[in-house]
Each structure stands twice: as structure tokens, then as C-alpha cells.
RODREN-851543 format. One record per residue (C-alpha): residue number from 1; x, y, z. Coordinates in Angstrom, 2 decimals. Layout:
{k:NUM	px:X	py:Y	pz:Z}
...
! end
This chain:
{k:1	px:-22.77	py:-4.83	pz:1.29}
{k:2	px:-25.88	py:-2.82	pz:1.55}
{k:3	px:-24.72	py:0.06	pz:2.75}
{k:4	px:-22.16	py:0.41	pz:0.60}
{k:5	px:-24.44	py:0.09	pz:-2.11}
{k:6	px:-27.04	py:2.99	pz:-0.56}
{k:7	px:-23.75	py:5.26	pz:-0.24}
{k:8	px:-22.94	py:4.54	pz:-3.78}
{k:9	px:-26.25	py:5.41	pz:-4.93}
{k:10	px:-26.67	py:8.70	pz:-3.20}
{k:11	px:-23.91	py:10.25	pz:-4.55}
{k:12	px:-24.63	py:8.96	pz:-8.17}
{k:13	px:-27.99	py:10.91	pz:-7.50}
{k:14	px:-26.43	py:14.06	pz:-5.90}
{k:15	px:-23.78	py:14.10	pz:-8.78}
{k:16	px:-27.10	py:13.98	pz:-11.24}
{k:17	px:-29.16	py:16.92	pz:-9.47}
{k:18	px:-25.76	py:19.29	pz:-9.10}
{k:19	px:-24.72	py:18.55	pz:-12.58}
{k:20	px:-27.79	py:17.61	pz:-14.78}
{k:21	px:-25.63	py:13.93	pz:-15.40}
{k:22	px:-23.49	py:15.67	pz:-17.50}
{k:23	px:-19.87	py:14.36	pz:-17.94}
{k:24	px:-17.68	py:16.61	pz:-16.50}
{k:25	px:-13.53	py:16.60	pz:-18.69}
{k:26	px:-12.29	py:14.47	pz:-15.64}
{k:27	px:-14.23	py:11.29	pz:-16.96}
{k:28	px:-14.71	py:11.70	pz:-20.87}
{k:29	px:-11.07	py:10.86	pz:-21.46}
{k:30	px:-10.88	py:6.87	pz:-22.97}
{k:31	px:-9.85	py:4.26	pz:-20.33}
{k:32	px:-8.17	py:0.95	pz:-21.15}
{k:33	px:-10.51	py:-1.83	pz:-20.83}
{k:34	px:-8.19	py:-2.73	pz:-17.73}
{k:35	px:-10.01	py:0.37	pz:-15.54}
{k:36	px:-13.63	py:0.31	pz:-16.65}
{k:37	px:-14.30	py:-2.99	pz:-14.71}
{k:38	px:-16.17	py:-3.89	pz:-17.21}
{k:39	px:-14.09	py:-6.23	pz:-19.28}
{k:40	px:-15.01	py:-9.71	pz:-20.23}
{k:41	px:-13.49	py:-12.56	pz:-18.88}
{k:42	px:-13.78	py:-16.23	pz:-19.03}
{k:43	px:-14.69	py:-17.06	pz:-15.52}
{k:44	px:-15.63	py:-14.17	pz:-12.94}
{k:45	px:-14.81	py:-16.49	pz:-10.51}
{k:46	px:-11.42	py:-16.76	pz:-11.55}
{k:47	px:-9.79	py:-14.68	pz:-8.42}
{k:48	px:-12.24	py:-16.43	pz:-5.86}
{k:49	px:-11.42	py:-20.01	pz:-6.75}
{k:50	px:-7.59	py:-19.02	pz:-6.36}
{k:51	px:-8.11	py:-17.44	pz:-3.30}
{k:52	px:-9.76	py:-20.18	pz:-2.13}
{k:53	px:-6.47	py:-23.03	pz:-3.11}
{k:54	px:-4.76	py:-20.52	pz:-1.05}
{k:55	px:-3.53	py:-22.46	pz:1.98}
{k:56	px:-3.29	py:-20.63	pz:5.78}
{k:57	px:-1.84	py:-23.70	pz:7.05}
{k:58	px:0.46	py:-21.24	pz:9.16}
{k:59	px:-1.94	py:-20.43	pz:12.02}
{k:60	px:-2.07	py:-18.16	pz:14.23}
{k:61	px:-1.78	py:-19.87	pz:17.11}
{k:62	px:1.75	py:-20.50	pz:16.50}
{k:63	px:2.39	py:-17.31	pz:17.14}
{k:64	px:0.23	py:-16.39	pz:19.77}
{k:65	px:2.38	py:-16.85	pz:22.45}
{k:66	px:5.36	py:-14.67	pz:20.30}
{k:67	px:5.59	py:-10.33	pz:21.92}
{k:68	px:7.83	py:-7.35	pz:20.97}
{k:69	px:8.50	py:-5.98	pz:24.45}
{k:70	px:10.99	py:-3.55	pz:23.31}
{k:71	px:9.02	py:-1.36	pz:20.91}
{k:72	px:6.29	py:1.62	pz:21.85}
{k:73	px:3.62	py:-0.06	pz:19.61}
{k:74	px:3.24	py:-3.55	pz:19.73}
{k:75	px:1.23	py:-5.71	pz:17.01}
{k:76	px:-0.22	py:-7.42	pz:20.27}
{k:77	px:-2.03	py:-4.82	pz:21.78}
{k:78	px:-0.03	py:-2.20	pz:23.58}
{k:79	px:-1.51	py:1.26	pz:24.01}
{k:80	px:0.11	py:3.97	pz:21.98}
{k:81	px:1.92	py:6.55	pz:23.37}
{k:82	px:0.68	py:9.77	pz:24.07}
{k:83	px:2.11	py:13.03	pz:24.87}
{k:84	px:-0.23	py:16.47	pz:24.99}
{k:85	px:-1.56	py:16.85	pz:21.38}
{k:86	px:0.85	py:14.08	pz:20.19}
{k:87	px:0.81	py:10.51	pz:19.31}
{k:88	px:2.53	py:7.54	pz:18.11}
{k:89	px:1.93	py:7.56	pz:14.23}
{k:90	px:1.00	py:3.82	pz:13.30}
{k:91	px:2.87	py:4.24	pz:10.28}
{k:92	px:6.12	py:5.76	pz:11.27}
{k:93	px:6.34	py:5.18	pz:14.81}
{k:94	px:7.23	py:9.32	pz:15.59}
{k:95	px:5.49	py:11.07	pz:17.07}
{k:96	px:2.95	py:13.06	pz:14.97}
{k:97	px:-0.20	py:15.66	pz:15.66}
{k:98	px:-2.89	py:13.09	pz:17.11}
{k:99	px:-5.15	py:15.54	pz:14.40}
{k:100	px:-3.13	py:13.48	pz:11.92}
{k:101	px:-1.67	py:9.77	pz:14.07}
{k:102	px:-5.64	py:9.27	pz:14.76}
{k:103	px:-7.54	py:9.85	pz:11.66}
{k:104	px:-7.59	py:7.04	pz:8.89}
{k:105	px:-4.94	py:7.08	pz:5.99}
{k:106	px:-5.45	py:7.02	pz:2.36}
{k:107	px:-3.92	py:4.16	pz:0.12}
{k:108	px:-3.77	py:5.35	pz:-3.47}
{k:109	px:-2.40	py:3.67	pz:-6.24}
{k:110	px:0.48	py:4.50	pz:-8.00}
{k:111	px:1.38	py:4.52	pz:-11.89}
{k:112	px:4.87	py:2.98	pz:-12.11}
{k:113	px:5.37	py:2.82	pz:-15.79}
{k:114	px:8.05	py:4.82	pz:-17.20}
{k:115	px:6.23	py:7.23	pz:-19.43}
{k:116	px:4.00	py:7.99	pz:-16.32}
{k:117	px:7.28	py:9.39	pz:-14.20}
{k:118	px:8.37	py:11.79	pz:-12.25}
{k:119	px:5.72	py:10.65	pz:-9.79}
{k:120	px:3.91	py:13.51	pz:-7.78}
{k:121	px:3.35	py:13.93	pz:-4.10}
{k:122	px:5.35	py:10.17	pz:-3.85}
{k:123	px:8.11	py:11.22	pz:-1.34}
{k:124	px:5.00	py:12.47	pz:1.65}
{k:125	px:4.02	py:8.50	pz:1.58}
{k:126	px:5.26	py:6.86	pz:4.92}
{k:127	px:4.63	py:3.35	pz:4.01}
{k:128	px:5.07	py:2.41	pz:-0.07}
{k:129	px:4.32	py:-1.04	pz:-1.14}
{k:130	px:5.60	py:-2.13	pz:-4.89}
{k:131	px:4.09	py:-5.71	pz:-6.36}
{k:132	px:4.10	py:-7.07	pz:-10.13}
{k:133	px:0.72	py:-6.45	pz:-12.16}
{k:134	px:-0.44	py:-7.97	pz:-15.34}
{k:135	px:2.89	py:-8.40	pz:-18.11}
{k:136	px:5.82	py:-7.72	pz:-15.91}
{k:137	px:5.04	py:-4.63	pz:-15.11}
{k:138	px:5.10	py:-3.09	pz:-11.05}
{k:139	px:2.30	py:-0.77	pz:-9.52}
{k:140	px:2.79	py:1.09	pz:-6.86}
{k:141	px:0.42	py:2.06	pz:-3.75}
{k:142	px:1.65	py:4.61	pz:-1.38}
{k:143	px:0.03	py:4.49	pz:1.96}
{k:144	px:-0.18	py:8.67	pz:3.01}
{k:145	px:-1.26	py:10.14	pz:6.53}
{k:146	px:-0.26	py:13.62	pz:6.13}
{k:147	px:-1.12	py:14.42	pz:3.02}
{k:148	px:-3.03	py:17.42	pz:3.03}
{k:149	px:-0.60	py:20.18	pz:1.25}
{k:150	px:-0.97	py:17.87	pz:-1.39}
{k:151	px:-2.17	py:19.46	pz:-4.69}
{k:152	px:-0.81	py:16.77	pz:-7.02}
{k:153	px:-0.80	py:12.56	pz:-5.92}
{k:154	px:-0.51	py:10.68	pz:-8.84}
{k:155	px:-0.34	py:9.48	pz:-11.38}
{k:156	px:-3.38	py:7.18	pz:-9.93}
{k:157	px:-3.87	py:3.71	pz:-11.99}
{k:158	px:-6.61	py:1.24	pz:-11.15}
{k:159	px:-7.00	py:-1.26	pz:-8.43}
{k:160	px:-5.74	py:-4.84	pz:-7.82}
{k:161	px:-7.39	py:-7.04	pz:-5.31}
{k:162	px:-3.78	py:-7.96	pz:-3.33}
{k:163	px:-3.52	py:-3.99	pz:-3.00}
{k:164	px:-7.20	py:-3.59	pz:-1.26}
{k:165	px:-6.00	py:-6.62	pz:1.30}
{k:166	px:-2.52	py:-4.15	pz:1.92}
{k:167	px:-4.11	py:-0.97	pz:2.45}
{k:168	px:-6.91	py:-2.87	pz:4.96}
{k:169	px:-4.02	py:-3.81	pz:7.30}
{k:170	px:-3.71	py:0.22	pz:7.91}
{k:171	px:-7.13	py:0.68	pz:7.99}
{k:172	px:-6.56	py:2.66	pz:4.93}
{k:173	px:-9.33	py:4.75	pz:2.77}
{k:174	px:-8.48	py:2.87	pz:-0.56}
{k:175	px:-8.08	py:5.48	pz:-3.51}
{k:176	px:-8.29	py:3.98	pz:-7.22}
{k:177	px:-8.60	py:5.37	pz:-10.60}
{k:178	px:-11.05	py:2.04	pz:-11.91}
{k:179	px:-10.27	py:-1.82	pz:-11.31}
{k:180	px:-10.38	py:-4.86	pz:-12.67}
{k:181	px:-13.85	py:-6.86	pz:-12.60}
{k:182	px:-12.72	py:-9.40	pz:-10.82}
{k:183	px:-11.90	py:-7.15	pz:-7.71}
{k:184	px:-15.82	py:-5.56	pz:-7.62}
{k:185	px:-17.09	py:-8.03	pz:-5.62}
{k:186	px:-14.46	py:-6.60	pz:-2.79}
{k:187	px:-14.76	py:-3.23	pz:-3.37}
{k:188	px:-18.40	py:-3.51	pz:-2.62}
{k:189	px:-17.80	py:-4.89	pz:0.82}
{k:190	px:-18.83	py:-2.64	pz:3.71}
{k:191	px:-15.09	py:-3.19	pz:5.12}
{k:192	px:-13.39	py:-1.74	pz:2.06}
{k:193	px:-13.83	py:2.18	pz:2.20}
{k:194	px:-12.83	py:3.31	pz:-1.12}
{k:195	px:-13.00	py:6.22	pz:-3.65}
{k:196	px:-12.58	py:5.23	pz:-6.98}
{k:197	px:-12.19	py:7.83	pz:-10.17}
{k:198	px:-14.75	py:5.73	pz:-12.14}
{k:199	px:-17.54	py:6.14	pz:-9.54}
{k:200	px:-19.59	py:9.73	pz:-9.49}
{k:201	px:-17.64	py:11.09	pz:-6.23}
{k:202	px:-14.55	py:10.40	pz:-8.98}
{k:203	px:-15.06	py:13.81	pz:-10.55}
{k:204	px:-14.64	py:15.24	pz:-6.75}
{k:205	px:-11.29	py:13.49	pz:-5.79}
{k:206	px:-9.41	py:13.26	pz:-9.10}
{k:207	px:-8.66	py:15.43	pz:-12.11}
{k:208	px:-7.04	py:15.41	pz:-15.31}
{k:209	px:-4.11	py:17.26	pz:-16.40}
{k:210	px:-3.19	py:18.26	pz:-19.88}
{k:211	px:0.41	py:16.92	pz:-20.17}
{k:212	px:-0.06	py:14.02	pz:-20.45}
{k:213	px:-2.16	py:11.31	pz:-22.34}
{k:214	px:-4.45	py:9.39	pz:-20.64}
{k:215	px:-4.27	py:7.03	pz:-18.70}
{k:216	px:-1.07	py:8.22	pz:-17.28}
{k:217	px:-2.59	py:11.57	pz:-16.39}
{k:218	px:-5.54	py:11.33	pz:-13.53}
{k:219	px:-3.97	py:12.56	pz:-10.45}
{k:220	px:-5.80	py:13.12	pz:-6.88}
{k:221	px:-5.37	py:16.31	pz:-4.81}
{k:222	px:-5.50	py:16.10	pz:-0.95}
{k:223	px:-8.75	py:18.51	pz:-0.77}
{k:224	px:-10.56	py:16.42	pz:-3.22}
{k:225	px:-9.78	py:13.39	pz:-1.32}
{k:226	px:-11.40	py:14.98	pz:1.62}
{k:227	px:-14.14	py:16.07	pz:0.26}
{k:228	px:-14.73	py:12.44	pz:-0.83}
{k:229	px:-14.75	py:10.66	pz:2.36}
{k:230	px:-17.34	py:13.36	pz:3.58}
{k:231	px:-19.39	py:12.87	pz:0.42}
{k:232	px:-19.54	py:9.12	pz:0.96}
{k:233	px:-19.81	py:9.22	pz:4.71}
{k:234	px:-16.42	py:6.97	pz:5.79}
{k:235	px:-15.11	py:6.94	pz:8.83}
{k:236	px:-12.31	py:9.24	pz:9.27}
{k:237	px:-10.68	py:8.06	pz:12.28}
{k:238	px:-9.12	py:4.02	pz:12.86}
{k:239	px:-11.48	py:1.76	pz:13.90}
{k:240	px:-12.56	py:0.61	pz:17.40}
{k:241	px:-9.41	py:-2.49	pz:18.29}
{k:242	px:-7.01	py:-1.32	pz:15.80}
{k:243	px:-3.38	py:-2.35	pz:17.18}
{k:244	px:-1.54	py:-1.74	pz:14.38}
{k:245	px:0.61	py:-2.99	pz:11.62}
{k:246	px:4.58	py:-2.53	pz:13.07}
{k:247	px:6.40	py:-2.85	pz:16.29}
{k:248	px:8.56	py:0.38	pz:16.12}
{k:249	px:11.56	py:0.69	pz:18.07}
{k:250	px:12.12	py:3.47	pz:21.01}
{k:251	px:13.71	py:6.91	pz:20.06}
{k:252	px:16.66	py:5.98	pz:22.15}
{k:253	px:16.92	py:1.84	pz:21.20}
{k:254	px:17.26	py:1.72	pz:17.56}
{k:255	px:17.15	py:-1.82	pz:16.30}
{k:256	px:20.86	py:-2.21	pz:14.09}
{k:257	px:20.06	py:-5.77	pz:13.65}
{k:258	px:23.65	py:-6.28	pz:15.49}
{k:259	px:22.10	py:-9.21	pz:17.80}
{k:260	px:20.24	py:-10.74	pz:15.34}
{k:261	px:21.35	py:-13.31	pz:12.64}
{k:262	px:22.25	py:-10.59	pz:9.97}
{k:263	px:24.37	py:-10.03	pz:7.10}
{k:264	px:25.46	py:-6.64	pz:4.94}
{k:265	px:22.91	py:-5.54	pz:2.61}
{k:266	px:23.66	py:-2.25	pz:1.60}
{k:267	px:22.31	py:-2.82	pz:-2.04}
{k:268	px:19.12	py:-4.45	pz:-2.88}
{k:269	px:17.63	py:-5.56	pz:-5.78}
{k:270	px:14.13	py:-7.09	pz:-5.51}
{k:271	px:14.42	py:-8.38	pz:-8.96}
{k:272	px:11.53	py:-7.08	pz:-10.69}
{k:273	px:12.35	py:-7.34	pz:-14.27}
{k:274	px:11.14	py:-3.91	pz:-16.38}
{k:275	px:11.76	py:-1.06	pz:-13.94}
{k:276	px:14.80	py:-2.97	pz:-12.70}
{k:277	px:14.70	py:-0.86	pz:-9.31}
{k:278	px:17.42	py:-1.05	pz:-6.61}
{k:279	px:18.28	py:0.57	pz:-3.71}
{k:280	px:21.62	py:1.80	pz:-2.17}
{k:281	px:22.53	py:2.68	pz:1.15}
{k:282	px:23.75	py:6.11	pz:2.51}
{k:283	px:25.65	py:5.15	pz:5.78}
{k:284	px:25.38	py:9.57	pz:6.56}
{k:285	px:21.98	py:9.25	pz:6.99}
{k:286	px:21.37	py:5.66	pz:7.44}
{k:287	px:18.43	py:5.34	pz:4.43}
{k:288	px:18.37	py:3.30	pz:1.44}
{k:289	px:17.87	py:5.34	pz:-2.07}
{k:290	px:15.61	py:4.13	pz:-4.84}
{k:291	px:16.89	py:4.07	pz:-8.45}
{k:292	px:14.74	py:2.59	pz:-11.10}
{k:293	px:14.70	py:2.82	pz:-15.11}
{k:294	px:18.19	py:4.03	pz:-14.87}
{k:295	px:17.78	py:6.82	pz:-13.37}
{k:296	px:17.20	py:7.88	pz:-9.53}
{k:297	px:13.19	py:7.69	pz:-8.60}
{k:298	px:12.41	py:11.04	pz:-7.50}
{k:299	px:9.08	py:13.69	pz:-6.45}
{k:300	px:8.39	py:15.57	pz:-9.53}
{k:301	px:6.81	py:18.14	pz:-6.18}
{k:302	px:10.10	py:18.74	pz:-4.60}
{k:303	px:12.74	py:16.62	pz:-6.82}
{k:304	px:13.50	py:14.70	pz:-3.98}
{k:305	px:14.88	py:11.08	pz:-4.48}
{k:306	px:12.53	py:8.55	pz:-2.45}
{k:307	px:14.25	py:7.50	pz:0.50}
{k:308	px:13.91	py:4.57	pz:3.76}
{k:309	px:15.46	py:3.20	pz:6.74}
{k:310	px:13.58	py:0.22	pz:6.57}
{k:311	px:13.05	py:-2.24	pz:3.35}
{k:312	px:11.22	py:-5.24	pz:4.17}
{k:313	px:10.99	py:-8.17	pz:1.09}
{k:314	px:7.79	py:-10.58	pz:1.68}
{k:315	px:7.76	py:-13.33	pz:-0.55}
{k:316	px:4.27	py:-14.16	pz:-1.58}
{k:317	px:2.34	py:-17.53	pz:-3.56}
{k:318	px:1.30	py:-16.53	pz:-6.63}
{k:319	px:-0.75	py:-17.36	pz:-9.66}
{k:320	px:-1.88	py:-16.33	pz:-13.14}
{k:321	px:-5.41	py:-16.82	pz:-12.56}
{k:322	px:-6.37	py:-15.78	pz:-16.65}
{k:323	px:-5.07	py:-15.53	pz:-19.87}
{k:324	px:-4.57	py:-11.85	pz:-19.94}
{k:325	px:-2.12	py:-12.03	pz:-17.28}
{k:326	px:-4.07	py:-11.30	pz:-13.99}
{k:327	px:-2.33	py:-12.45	pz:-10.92}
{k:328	px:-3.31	py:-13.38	pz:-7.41}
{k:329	px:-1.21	py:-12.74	pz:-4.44}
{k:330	px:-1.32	py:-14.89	pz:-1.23}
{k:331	px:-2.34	py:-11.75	pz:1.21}
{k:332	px:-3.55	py:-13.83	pz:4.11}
{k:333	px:-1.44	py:-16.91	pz:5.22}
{k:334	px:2.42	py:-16.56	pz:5.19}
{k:335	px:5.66	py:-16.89	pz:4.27}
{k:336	px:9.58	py:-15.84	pz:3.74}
{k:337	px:10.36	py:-12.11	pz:4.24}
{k:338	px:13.83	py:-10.22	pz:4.67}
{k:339	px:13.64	py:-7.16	pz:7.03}
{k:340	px:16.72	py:-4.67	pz:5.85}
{k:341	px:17.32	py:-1.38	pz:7.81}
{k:342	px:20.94	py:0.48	pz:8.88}
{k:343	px:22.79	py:-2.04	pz:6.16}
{k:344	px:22.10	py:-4.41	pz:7.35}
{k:345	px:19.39	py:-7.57	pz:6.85}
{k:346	px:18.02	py:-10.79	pz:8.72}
{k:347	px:15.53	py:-13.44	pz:7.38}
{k:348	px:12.42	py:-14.15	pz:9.02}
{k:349	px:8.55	py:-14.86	pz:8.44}
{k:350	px:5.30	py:-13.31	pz:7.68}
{k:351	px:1.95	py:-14.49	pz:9.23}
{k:352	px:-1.32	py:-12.88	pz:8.55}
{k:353	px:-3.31	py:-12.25	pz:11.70}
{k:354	px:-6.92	py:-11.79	pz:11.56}
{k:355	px:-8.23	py:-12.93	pz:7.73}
{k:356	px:-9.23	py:-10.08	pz:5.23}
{k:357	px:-9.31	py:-7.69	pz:7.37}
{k:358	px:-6.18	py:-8.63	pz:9.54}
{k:359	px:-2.60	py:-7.59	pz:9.39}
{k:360	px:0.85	py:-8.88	pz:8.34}
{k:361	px:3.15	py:-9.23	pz:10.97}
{k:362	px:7.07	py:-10.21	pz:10.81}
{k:363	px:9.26	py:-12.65	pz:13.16}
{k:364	px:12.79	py:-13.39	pz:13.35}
{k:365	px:14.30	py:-16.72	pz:12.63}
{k:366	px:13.80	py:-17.53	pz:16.60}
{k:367	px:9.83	py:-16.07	pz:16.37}
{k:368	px:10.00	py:-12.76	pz:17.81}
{k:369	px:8.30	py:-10.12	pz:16.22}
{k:370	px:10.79	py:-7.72	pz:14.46}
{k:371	px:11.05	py:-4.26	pz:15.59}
{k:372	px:11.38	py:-1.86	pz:13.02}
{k:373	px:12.91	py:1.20	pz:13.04}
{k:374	px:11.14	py:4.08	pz:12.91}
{k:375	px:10.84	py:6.23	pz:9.76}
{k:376	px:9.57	py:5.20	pz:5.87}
{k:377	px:9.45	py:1.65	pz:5.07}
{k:378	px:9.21	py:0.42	pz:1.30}
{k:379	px:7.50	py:-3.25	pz:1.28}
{k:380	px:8.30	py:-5.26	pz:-1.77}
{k:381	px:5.96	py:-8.24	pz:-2.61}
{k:382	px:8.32	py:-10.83	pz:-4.23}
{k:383	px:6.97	py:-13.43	pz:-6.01}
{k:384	px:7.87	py:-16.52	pz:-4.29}
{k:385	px:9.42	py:-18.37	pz:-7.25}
{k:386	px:11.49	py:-15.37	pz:-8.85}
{k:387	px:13.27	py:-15.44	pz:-4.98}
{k:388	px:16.65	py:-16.30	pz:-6.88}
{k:389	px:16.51	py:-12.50	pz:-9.05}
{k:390	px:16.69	py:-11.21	pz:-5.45}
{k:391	px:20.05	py:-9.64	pz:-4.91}
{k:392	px:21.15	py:-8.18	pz:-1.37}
{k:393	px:25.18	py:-7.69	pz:-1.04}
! end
């Protein structure tokens, strides 16, 4: 935690000597109490002690024996593919610019309430996770490797703890616009590389726009995101052992899920409650199309509805660990998931390899590991006991 801390302070002191302290319009707008990470609560400990009644009963051992022969990237070790000045992206599984498969993504949160939509720079995300926050409401964390024609990501909304443990199974550069106190204590970990719009490198990676009212208008650009990691010194490239999130299946083997123990699912509903999202599938193309708040769920950068060919549901323990309404997710044992992809669906598990810093991985009803198709993937954290709002026909 020391280092992080010594990073920290150096660029509050080179913000102070190039600016004289001043507050720059980026950071004199009013934040919610929710992103100054500063609010009182009645025990600080509140997210710890939860974590800790969180069982990992499902070990890993149970699984150690399980593979995923037929993919290019396995979750058990297999070398990526190479070819010339291309590689395997570890979130897509195409091949992509090895300048861009082997640095480091970002994970930046993402304002899902309806008067912060159209989205910007959404659609460029290859991996989008979507999990209830405090009153019902969904946020939104897209995790980006090719972002840098970016000019507008956004809008950005503070951090959850449950979102920190997602982007670390990518290895992900975690992008925030504040947090909640009880998730300082993990921010502040050396393992958790993150730029946050409350800190003084803030003023570098986000800005403020003039349409709308704050807090629905701090957005992050792709060359202030840069120069952030270089300002605080993070590693731009994945770290030494990293294997991997997905199994992806071959350019000429897609998985169809016709062996498997599937069923049609060519609508989904993951049953969140406000935004009411759903997705349809488009046999032409074989991706499923998001529609929330009534309307389709589209880039406000190229009016482009979001789009995936694979939808994966993982149903998580929960709890309300205050009286305002903060939850806690289960990010590091296991449970029920649904893997969805060419309309189709099959039932499986989740298991969390590796502890904080370790990744989800998904098996079949018979424990192999699923391989997923290549392409976008959405990944909806369900709460485990609102499983019956869940509707897949």
C-alpha cells in the first residue's frame, strides 16, 4: 500500500507546483455525497465483515482437473496465438495489433441512469458488465482496449467495490469519477491501478461538459487517460502469468451450443427493475441488441445500437450491508450462470480462481469450461434471489 500512497502523493504535489493548488472547472462542480468518499457511515467495516460471511466453499480444486482444448486461449494456461504484429486479444479472442492485445485495458464506469443517456464512446467497449447499485438502480463498467480515438467515454460515475474485483480479472486500469468510503481501503492497494476524477491526476483524465448538470456530465477522453497512467507510473502492459479471463473459440469452430444441453433464447431479460433492459436476437448477424428505458441503447459517438454475440448471466450472493442501500456482491467464490450466444443458451457454473486478484471462469453442466465465441460479450450480475425476474424465451 505504500507505493500507492508515494504515487498518490507525487502527483498531488506536481498538480500544486504546475497549478499553484488552484481548482481547475473540472473539480469545482458539487458531487453527491455518494462520490466524495467521504460520507459518514455507521460502521466502516461494514463491506469487510460481509466479505468476510462470504463463503468459497466451491474450491478450486474441483476444477482443477476441468480444460477447454478446443479454444486458442485457454483459462488454464495456453500460450496465445501469435501471428507477425498480431495477437490474440484477451478480450475478444480476434486477432488485434499486439500494440493494442498486449498493453493493459481500462475499466471505466458507466452512468446508466436515464437522464445521463445517450452514452458516449459505449459501443468501442469489448467486454460490458451491468450490476444493481444502491436503490434499484444499474451501473455500468465497460472494459475498453482500443480506445484511443476516443474523445468522449462517459458519462463516468463513481466506483463500487464488486466493479474493482471485475475489472482485476482483465488486469484492467480501473477508471472512476469518486467512490464510496467503504471501497478506499481497496483502491489503495498496490494491485488496484486506478485513476479516479476526485484524485489530482483527475483534472488530467476527465473533464466536464456544459450540457449537462453534474454529476451526469464528467466524461474521460482516451488522451487524458493516457496521460494518467504515465503520470502515476502504472504498468501499461498485462502482468507477468496473466492467462486470461475466456476460452474463445477458433475462427473456423464456432461454438452454436448445438451439443450442449441448450434451449432457444433469443430474448433476454435479466430482470433489473428501473432500466428494464432486454435484448433481442438478429439471426442476420447472429448478435443480441440492447433496448433499455424503452427505447434502443445506443452510442451518442456514432448512433450505433450496442450489440453481442455472447451474453453471459452470473448469479451472484448478495447483501445490503447499510441503511443507505450499499450492496455487496459475492466476486470470489461461485455460483449459477447462463452462457447465451447464436440463440441459443445452456446453464452452467462460475468459480473464481485465484482470490482478489483471480478470475471468473464458466463450466458446463458436465464441468468443462465454456468456450465462448469470439466477439463482445455483455456480463450481467444477477442477484441470486431476483433469479425468477430472469426471462430467456
Amino acid at each position: 500500500m505504500a507505493a500507492k500512497k508515494i504515487k498518490a502523493l507525487i502527483c498531488v504535489l506536481s498538480a500544486c507546483i504546475l497549478a499553484g493548488c488552484a481548482s481547475s472547472a473540472a473539480t469545482t462542480e458539487e458531487i453527491p455525497p455518494e462520490d466524495t468518499g467521504t460520507e459518514e457511515v455507521a460502521d466502516a467495516e461494514a463491506y469487510a465483515k460481509f466479505e468476510e460471511t462470504i463463503s468459497s466453499d466451491t474450491a478450486e480444486e474441483s476444477a482443477s482437473g476441468l480444460t477447454a482444448e478446443k479454444g486458442y486461449v485457454s483459462s488454464f494456461g495456453a500460450e496465445r496465438e501469435r501471428d507477425g504484429d498480431s495477437v490474440r486479444s484477451y478480450l475478444s479472442g480476434k486477432m488485434v495489433p499486439a500494440e493494442i492485445g498486449d498493453r493493459r485495458p481500462v475499466a471505466i464506469m458507466l452512468n446508466n441512469i436515464e437522464d445521463a443517456m445517450p452514452m458516449s464512446g459505449v459501443s468501442s467497449a469489448d467486454v460490458l458488465y451491468e450490476c444493481v447499485v444502491e436503490g434499484g438502480l444499474t451501473r455500468m463498467m465497460g472494459v475498453f482496449e482500443a480506445y484511443d480515438d476516443l474523445e468522449k467515454i462517459g458519462s463516468v460515475r463513481s466506483c463500487r467495490n464488486y466493479f474493482v474485483y471485475y475489472a482485476l480479472e482483465f488486469d484492467a486500469i480501473y477508471c472512476h469519477y469518486g467512490q464510496s468510503s467503504y471501497a478506499l481501503p481497496l483502491l489503495e492497494e498496490d494491485y488496484v491501478d486506478n485513476l479516479s476524477g476526485l484524485a489530482a491526476v483527475g483534472d488530467t483524465v476527465f473533464y466536464r461538459t456544459t450540457d449537462r448538470v453534474a454529476p451526469h456530465n464528467a466524461y474521460a477522453s482516451a488522451k487524458g487517460i493516457k496521460k494518467g497512467i504515465e503520470d502515476m507510473g502504472y504498468r501499461n502492459t498485462y502482468k507477468d502469468g496473466y492467462i486470461g479471463k475466456f476460452t474463445f473459440a477458433k475462427d473456423d469452430d464456432p461454438n452454436d451450443l448445438s451439443a450442449e444441453d441448450s434451449y432457444d433464447a433469443t430474448h433476454v431479460e435479466p430482470g433489473y427493475q428501473i432500466n428494464a433492459p432486454y435484448l433481442e436476437y438478429n439471426a442476420e448477424d447472429e448478435k443480441y441488441y440492447r433496448w433499455q428505458y424503452g427505447t434502443e441503447h445506443v452510442d451518442d459517438l456514432n448512433s450505433e445500437q450496442l450489440s453481442f454475440d455472447n451474453v453471459i448471466l452470473q448469479y451472484s450472493q448478495w447483501e445490503q450491508i447499510d441503511d443507505k442501500g450499499y450492496l455487496g456482491f459475492n466476486c470470489h467464490g461461485g455460483g449459477k450462470m447462463t452462457y447465451i450466444t447464436k440463440g441459443k443458451a445452456v446453464d452452467g457454473t462460475w468459480i473464481c480462481f485465484g482470490g482478489d486478484q483471480g478470475c471468473v471462469r464458466y463450466f458446463d453442466s458436465d464441468g468443462e469450461e465454456i468456450v465462448v465465441n469470439q466477439g463482445k460479450t455483455i456480463i450481467e450480475i444477477i442477484q441470486d434471489t431476483e433469479g425468477d425476474k430472469v426471462v430467456i424465451r
